[in-house]
Every structure is written in structure tokens, then in C-alpha cells.
VOPAGU-2260 file (C-alpha; in pm, 1 decimal, decimal comma):
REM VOPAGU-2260
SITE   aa  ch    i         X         Y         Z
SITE  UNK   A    0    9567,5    9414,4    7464,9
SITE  UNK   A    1    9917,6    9539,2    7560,2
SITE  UNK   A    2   10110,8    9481,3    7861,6
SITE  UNK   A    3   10094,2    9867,3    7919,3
SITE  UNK   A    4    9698,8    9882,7    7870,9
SITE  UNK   A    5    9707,5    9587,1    8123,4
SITE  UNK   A    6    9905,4    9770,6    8419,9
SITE  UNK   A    7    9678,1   10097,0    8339,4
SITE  UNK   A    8    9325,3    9916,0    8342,4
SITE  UNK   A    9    9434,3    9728,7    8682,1
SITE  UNK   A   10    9477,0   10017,7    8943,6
SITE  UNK   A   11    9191,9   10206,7    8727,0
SITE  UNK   A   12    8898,7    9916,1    8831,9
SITE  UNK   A   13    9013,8    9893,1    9201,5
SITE  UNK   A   14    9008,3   10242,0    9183,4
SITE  UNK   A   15    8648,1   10197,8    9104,1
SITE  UNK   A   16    8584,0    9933,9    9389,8
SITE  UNK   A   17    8737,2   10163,0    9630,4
SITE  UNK   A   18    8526,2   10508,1    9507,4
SITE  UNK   A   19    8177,8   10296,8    9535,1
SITE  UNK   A   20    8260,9   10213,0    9961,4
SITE  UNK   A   21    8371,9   10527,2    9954,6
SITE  UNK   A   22    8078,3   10702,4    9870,9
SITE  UNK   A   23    7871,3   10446,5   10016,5
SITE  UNK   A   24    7973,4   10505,7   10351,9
SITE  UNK   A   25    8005,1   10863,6   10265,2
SITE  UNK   A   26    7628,8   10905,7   10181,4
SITE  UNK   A   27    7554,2   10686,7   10508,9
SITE  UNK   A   28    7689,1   10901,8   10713,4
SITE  UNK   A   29    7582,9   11196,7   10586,7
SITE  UNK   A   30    7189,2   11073,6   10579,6
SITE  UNK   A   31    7261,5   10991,6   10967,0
SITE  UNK   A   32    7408,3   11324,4   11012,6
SITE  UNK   A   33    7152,2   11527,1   10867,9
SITE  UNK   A   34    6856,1   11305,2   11062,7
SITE  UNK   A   35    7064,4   11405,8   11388,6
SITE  UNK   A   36    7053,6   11739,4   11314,0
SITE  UNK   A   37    6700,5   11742,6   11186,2
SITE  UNK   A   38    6580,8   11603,5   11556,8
SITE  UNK   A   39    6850,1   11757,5   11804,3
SITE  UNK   A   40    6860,0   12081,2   11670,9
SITE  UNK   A   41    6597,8   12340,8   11597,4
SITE  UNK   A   42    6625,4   12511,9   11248,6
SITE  UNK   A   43    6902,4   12258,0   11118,8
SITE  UNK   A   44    6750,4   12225,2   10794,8
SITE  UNK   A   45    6645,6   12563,0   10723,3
SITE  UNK   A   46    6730,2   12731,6   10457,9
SITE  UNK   A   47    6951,5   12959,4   10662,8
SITE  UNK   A   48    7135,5   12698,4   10768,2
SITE  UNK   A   49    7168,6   12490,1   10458,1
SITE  UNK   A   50    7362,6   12776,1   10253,3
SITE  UNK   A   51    7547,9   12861,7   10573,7
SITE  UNK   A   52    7725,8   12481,4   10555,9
SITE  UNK   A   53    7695,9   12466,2   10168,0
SITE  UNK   A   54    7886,6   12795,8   10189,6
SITE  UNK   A   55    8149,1   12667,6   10424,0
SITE  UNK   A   56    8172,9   12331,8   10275,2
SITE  UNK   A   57    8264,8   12519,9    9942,6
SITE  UNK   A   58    8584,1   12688,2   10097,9
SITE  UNK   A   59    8733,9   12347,4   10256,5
SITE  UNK   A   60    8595,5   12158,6    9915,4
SITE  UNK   A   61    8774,1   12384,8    9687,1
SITE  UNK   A   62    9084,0   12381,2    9910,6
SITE  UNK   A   63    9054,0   11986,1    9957,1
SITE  UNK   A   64    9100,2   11916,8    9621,7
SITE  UNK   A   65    9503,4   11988,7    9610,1
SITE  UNK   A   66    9484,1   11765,3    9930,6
SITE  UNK   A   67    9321,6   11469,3    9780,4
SITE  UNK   A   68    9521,3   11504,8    9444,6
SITE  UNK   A   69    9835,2   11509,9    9671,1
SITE  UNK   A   70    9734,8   11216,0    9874,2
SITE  UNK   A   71    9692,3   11005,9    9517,7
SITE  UNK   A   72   10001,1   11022,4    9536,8
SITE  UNK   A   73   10085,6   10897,0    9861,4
SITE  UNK   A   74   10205,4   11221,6   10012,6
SITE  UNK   A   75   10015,7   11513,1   10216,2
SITE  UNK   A   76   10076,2   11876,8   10116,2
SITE  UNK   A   77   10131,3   12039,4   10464,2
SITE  UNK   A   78   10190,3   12386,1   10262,5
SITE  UNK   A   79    9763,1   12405,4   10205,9
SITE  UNK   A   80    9690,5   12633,2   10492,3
SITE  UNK   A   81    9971,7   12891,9   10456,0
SITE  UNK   A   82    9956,3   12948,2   10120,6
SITE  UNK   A   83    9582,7   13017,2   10179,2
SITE  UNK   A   84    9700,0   13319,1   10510,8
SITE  UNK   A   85    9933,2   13410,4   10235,1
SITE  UNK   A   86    9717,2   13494,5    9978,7
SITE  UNK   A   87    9445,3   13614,5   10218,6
SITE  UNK   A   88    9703,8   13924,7   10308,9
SITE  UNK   A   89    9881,2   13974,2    9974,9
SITE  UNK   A   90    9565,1   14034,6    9790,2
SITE  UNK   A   91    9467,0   14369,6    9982,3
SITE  UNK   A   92    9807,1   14400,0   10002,6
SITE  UNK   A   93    9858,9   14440,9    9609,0
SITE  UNK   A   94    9515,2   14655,4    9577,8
SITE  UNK   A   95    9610,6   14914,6    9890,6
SITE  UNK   A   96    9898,9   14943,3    9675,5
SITE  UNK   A   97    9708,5   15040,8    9378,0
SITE  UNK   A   98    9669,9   14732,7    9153,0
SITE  UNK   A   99    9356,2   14674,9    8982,7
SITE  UNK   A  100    9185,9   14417,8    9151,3
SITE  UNK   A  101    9137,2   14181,4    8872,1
SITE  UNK   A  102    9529,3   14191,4    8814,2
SITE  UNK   A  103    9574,9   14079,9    9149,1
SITE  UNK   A  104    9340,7   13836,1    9177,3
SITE  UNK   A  105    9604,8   13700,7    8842,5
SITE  UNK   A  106    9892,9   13819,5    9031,4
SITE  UNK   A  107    9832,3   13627,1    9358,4
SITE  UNK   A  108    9688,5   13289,3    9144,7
SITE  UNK   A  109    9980,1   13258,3    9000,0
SITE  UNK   A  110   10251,2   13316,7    9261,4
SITE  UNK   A  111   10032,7   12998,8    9429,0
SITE  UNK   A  112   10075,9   12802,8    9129,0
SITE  UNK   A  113   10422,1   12862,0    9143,8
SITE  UNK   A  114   10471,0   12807,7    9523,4
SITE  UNK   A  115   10297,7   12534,3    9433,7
SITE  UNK   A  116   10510,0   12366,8    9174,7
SITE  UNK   A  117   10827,6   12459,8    9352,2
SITE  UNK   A  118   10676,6   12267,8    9705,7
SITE  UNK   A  119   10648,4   11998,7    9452,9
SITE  UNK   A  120   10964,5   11975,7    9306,6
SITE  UNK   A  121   11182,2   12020,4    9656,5
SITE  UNK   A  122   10937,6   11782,8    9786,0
SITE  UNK   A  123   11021,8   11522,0    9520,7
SITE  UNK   A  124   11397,1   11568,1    9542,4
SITE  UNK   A  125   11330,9   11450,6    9907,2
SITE  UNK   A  126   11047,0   11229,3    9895,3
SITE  UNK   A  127   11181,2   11062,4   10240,7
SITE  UNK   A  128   11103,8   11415,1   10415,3
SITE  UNK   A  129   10828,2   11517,9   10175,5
SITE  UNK   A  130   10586,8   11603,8   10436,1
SITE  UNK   A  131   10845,1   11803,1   10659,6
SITE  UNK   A  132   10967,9   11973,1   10344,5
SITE  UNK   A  133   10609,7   12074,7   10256,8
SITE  UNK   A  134   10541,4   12180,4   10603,5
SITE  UNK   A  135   10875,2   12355,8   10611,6
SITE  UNK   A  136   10802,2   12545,0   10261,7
SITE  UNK   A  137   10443,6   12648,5   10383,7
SITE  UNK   A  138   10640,5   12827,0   10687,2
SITE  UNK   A  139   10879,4   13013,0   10389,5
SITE  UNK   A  140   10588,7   13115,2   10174,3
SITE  UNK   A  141   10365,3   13279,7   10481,3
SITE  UNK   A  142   10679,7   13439,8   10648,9
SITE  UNK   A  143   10767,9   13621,0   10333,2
SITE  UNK   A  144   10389,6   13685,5   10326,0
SITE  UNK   A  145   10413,1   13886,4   10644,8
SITE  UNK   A  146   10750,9   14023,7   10559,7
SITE  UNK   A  147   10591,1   14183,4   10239,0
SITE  UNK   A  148   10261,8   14324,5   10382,5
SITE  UNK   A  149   10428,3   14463,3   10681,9
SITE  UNK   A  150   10651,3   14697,4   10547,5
SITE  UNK   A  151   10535,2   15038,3   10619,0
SITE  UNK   A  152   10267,5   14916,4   10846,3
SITE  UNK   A  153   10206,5   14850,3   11216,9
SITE  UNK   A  154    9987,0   14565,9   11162,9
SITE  UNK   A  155   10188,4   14211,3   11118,6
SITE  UNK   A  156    9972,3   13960,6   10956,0
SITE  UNK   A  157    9663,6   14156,1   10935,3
SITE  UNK   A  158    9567,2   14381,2   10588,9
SITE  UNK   A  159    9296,0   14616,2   10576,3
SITE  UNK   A  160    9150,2   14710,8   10200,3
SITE  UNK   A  161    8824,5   14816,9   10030,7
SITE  UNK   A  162    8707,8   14496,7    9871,4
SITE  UNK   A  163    8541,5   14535,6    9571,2
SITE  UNK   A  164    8149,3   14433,3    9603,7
SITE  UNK   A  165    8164,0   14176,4    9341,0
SITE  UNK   A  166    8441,4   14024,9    9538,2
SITE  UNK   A  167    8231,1   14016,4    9859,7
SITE  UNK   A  168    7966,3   13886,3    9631,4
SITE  UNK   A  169    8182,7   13566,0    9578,4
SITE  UNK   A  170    8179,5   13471,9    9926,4
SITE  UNK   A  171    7938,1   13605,6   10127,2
SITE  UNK   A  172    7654,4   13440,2   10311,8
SITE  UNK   A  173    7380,7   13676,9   10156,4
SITE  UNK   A  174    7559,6   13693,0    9774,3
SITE  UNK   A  175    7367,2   13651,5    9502,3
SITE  UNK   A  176    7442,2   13406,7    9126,9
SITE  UNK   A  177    7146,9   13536,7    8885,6
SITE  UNK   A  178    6935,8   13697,2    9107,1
SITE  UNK   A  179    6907,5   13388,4    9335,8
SITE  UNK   A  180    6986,1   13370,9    9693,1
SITE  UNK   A  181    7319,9   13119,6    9617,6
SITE  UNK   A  182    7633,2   13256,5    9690,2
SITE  UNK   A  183    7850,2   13180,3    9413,6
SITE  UNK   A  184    8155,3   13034,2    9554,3
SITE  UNK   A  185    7839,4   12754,4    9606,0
SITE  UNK   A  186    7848,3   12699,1    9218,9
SITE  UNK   A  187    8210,6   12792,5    9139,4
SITE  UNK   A  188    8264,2   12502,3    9401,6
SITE  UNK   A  189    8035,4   12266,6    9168,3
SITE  UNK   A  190    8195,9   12313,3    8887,1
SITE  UNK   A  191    8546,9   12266,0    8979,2
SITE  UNK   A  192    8406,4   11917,3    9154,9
SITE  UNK   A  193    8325,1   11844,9    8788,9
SITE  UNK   A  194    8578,9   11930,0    8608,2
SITE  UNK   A  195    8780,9   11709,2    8864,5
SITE  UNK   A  196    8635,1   11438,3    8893,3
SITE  UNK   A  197    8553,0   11418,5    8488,6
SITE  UNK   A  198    8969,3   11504,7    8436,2
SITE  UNK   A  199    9068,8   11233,0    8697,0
SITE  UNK   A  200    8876,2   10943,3    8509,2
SITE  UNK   A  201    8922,6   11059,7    8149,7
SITE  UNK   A  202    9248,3   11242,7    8109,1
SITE  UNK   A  203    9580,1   11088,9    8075,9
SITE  UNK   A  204    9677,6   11315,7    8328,1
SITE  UNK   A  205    9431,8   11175,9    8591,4
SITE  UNK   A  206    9496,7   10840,6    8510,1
SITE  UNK   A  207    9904,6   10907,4    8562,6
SITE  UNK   A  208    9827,7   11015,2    8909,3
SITE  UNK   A  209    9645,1   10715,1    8991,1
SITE  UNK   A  210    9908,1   10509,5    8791,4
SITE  UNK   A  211   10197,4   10685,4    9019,9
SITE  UNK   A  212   10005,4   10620,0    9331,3
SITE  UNK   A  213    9963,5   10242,3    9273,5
SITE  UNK   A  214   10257,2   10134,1    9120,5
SITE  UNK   A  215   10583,5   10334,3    9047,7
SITE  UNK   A  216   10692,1   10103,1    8835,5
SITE  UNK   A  217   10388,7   10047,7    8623,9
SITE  UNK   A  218   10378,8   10429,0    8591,6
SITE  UNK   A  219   10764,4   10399,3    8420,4
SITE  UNK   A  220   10694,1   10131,5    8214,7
SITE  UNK   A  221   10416,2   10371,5    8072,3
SITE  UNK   A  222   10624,6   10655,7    8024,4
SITE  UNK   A  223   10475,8   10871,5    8265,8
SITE  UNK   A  224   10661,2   11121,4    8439,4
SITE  UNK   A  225   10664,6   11112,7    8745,7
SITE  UNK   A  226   10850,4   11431,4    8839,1
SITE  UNK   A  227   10593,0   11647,0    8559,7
SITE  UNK   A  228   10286,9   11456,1    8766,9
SITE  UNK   A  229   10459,4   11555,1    9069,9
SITE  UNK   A  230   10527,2   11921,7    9002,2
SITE  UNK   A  231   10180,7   11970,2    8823,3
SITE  UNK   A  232    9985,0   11773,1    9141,4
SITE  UNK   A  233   10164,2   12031,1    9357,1
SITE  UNK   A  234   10082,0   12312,4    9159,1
SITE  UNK   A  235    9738,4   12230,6    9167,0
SITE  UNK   A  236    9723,6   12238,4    9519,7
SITE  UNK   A  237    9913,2   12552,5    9554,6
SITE  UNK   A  238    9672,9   12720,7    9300,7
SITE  UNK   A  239    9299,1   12585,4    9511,3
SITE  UNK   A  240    9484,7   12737,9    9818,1
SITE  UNK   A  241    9568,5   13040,9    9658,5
SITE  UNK   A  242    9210,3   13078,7    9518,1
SITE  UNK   A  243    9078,8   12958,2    9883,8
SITE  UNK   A  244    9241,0   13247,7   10035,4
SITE  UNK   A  245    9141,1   13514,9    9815,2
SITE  UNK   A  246    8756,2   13349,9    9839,6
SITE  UNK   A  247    8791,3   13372,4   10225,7
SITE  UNK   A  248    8895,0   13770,2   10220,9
SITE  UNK   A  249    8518,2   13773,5   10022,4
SITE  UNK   A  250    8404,8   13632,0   10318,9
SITE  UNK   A  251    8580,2   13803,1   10639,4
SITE  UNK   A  252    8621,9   14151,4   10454,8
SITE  UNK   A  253    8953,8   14176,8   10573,0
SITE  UNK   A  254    9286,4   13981,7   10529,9
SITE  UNK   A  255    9445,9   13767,7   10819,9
SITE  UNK   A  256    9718,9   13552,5   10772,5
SITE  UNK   A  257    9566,4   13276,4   11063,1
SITE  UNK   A  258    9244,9   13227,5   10844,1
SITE  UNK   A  259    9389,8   12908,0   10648,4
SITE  UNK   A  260    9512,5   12750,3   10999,0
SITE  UNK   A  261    9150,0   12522,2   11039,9
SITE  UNK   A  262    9274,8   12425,1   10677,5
SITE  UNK   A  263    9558,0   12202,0   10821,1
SITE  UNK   A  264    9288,6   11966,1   11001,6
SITE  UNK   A  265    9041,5   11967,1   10794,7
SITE  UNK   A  266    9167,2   11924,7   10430,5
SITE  UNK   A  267    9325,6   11591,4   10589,4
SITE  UNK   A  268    9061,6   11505,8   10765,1
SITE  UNK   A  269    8785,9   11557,6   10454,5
SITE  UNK   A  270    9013,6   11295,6   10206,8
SITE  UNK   A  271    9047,0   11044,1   10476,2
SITE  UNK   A  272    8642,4   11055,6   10581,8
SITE  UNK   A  273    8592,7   11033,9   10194,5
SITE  UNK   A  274    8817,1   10722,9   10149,6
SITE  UNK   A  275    9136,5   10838,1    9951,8
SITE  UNK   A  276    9405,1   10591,0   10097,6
SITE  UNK   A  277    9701,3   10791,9   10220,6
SITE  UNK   A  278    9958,2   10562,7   10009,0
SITE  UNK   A  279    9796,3   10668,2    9717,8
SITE  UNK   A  280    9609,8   10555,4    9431,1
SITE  UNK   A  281    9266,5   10466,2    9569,8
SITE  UNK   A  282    8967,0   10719,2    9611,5
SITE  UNK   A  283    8891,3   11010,5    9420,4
SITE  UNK   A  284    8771,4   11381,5    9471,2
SITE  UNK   A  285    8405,5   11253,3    9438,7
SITE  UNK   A  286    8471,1   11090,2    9791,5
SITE  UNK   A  287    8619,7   11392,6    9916,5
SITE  UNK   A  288    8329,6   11603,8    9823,5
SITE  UNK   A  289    8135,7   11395,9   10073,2
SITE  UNK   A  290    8390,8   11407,0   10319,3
SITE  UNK   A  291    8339,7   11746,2   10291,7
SITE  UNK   A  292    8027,3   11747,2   10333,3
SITE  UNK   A  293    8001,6   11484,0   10622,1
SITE  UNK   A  294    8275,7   11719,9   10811,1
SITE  UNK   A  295    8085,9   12025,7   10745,8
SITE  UNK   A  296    7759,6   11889,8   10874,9
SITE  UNK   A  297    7907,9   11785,2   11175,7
SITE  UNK   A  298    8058,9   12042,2   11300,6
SITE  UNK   A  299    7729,6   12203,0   11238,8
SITE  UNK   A  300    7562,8   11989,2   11423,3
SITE  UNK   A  301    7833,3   11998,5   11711,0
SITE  UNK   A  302    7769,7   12399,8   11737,0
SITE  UNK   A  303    7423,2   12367,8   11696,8
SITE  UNK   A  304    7469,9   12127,6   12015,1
SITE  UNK   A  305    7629,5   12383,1   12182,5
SITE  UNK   A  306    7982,4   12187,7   12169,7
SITE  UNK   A  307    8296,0   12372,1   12245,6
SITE  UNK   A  308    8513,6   12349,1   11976,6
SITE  UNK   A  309    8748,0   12152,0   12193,8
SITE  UNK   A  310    8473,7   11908,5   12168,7
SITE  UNK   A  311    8418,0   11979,3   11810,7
SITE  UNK   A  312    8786,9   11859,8   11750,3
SITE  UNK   A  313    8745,0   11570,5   11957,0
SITE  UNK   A  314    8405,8   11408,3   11852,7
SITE  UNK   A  315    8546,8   11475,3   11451,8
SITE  UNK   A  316    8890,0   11299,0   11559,7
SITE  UNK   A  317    8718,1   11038,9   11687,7
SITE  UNK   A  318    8514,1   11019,1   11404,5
SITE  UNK   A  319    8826,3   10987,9   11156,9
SITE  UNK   A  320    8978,3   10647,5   11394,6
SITE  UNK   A  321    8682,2   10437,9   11296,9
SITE  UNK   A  322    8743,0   10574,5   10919,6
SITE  UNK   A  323    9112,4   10496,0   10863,7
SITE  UNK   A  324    9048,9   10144,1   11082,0
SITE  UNK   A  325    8770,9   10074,0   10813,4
SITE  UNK   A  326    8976,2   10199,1   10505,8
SITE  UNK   A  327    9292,4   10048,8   10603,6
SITE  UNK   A  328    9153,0    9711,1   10598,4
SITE  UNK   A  329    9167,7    9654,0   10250,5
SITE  UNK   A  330    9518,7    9613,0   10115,3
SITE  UNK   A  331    9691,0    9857,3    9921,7
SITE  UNK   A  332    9661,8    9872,1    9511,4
SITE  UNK   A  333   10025,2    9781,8    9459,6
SITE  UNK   A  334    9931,3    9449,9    9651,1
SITE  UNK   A  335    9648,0    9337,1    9451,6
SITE  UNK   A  336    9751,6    9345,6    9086,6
């Protein structure tokens, strides 16, 4: 075996170790969770309210996955939640204005791939502010959001279109895939989770990100590139959040460029409950999915409670502490091989 398959197969089986705690105490939590709910709260396991948090789930899932990709890496992507207001306004934006809605849909998915890749390039020019220059971009791509809906209109930050019924469809809580009662952003969610989670565990692509993440060097020596897996990680991101926002407008009816703010919490807060280490390579989207889940059934149970959402925020911060105290206990990848 080469020296090259050697540093590959290394950060790929503690990569492994890390996914099975992971989703160990992913899958504890959630059974706990879901018990709670089933006792303290009337109705918590109907079927009502089992598509309501599979629906929700589904939004922060699909726009989690940019997160977690990002956090391979060892960075955050800040940008998430204003690319998501930003596409939640341009789409009506682009169909008041009398594009076909499929083009826009196009239209708006790409211009959040290419926010995307362009975060990720600034942001690896100047990896020592990466997460201020993310942050800082995310403030640029919303503002010229705003700029560009509000001409000609009264209403700042707020766009007001006929959505198409097949759009609504997507997203809402009584759409239909097939005839059944499954809103399909349920299933579109599955099957990006798949196609994820197979592409980060059998593509060379997946395996550079967790290469980059664990060791820079071991990465070079293998010819990957890190400024492509950079650029391509970013535009990932950019493109979920895109596709996020133009879900969500499915869902409220109407465009608002606040509706990705929860996004800048929660996207963080899913990849850390599911285990992917901040300084990158260790965890997977598989984890995220159940932090995902874990966060969405929480704060169900928390409103089902009767919580405030000051509350809410508190009892799911304090949740996190225990998580990153347990996580960071085990040493980093770069430190083990």
C-alpha cells in the first residue's frame, strides 16, 4: 500500500469511530425526546404532529447540510441564513416581474451557487477572518437583496407574488407526493441525505473534504486542492440555502427577507448536536440528520410545554454545552494519526 493510500485510509476510519458515537448518542437522545413528549404532551405523536416536525426538520436538514460540509472543513459559513432571506424575496421578485417560474427557480439556484463559491474563495484568501468574512459577505448578498426588490416598491424586505400551487405543494403542511398525505420537501429532504452521505464516503470529492479537515498536509501530498474543495464546499452551501429559501416561500406564501434568521442558530447548533467537530474532519451529514432531528423534536416538545421561546433558546443552548464538552473530549484527527 502507498504512503498516499496510508494518509487517506487514516482520517477515513476515525472518521468512522467518530460517526458511530455520533449517532449513538444521536439516536439516544432522540428515543428520550420522543418518550418525553409522548408522556408530557397530549397529541405529540400524532400524526399531525409528526409531519408538522418532519416538515420543519426538512427545511433546517436541507439547509444544514452546507453547514456540516463547511464545518469538515474546520470553518462555519455565517452567510447560510441570508442567502436563504435573499432568495426568499428575489424569487417573487423575478416572477412579479414576469419570469416564468421555473426559470427563476434556475435563476435564483444559481446566483446561490455563485454567492456561494465567491464566500468561499474570499473566505479562503483570509482563512484567519473566515468566519467574519462569511458573516460580512452574507450582510452584502441580503443588502443587495433588498436593494433589488425594493425598487419601485414601498415594502423593504417584504415581496408579495402569486405562488404557483405546485410550489406551495413543495412546502406546505397539507401537500401531497403521489396522492399521499407527505409533503414533498419530506422526501426531497431524503434524498439529498442520501446522495450526501453516499458522495461523502465514496467520492473522491468527499473523501478530499475529510482529507482537508484532518490534515492539510496529507491533503497536499495527495494532490488535492484545497482551494477547488474550498470553493466547491462553499458553493454547496450557498446552493442548500438558496433552495431553503425558495422551499420556505412554499411554506409562508409570501417572501420575507428575516425568514432565514432562526437559520443562524440552528444550522450550528444541528452539526454540533450531531457530532461534526468544528476543526474539521470528524462527523458526517448522517449525524447531522439526527441533530436535526433531536433539535426539531425539542423545540417541539418545548412549545408543546408551553415554553417561551426565550426558554426554547435557553433549554437547546444548554443542551449544546453538555454536547461540545462530550465531543471535545476526544482529540482532534490531526493528533491521532
Amino acid at each position: 500500500m502507498s504512503i498516499a493510500t496510508n494518509a487517506a485510509a487514516a482520517p477515513l476510519g476515525r472518521r468512522g469511530a467518530s460517526l458511530d458515537r455520533a449517532i449513538v448518542i444521536g439516536l439516544a437522545m432522540l428515543v428520550v425526546l420522543v418518550l418525553a413528549g409522548s408522556l408530557l404532551v397530549p397529541g405529540f405523536l400524532s400524526v399531525q404532529n409528526t409531519r408538522s416536525i418532519l416538515l420543519l426538520a426538512a427545511f433546517l436538514g436541507i439547509a444544514s447540510l452546507g453547514q456540516t460540509l463547511v464545518a469538515l472543513l474546520g470553518a462555519l459559513d455565517l452567510s447560510i441564513p441570508y442567502v436563504i432571506g435573499a432568495a426568499n424575496i428575489l424569487l417573487p421578485a423575478m416572477m412579479v416581474a414576469g419570469l416564468p417560474p421555473a426559470a427563476a427557480i434556475a435563476v435564483v439556484a444559481a446566483l446561490g451557487l455563485a454567492c456561494g463559491m465567491v464566500n468561499g474563495l474570499l473566505s479562503y484568501r483570509l482563512q484567519g477572518q473566515a468566519l467574519i468574512m462569511s458573516l460580512g459577505f452574507g450582510f452584502a448578498v441580503v443588502g443587495a437583496a433588498q436593494i433589488w426588490t425594493s425598487i419601485g416598491s414601498q415594502f423593504g424586505g417584504t415581496v408579495f407574488a402569486q405562488i404557483p400551487g405546485w410550489l406551495r405543494n413543495l412546502a406546505a403542511f397539507n401537500g401531497t407526493t403521489f396522492g399521499l398525505p407527505v409533503p414533498p420537501v419530506i422526501p426531497i429532504w431524503i434524498g439529498i441525505a442520501v446522495i450526501a452521505i453516499w458522495g461523502m464516503g465514496n467520492t473522491w470529492f468527499g473523501r478530499g473534504v475529510y482529507a482537508l479537515g484532518g490534515s492539510r498536509v496529507a491533503a497536499s501530498r495527495l494532490q488535492i486542492s484545497e482551494l477547488r474543495t474550498w470553493v466547491l464546499v462553499h458553493g454547496i452551501s450557498g446552493l442548500m440555502s438558496a433552495i431553503t429559501g425558495m422551499l420556505l416561500l412554499g411554506f409562508s406564501g409570501g417572501g420575507f427577507v428575516g425568514v432565514g434568521d432562526p437559520y443562524l442558530f440552528t444550522t450550528v447548533a444541528a452539526v454540533v448536536i450531531g457530532g461534526t467537530s468544528l476543526l474539521g474532519g470528524s462527523g458526517g451529514y448522517g449525524a447531522t440528520v439526527l441533530g436535526v432531528l433531536v433539535l426539531t423534536v425539542l423545540t417541539s416538545l418545548l412549545v408543546g410545554l408551553g415554553l417561551s421561546f426565550a426558554a426554547q433558546q435557553a433549554v437547546i443552548g444548554l443542551t449544546i454545552v453538555p454536547m461540545v464538552a462530550i465531543y471535545a473530549r476526544a482529540p482532534h484527527i490531526r493528533n491521532q494519526i
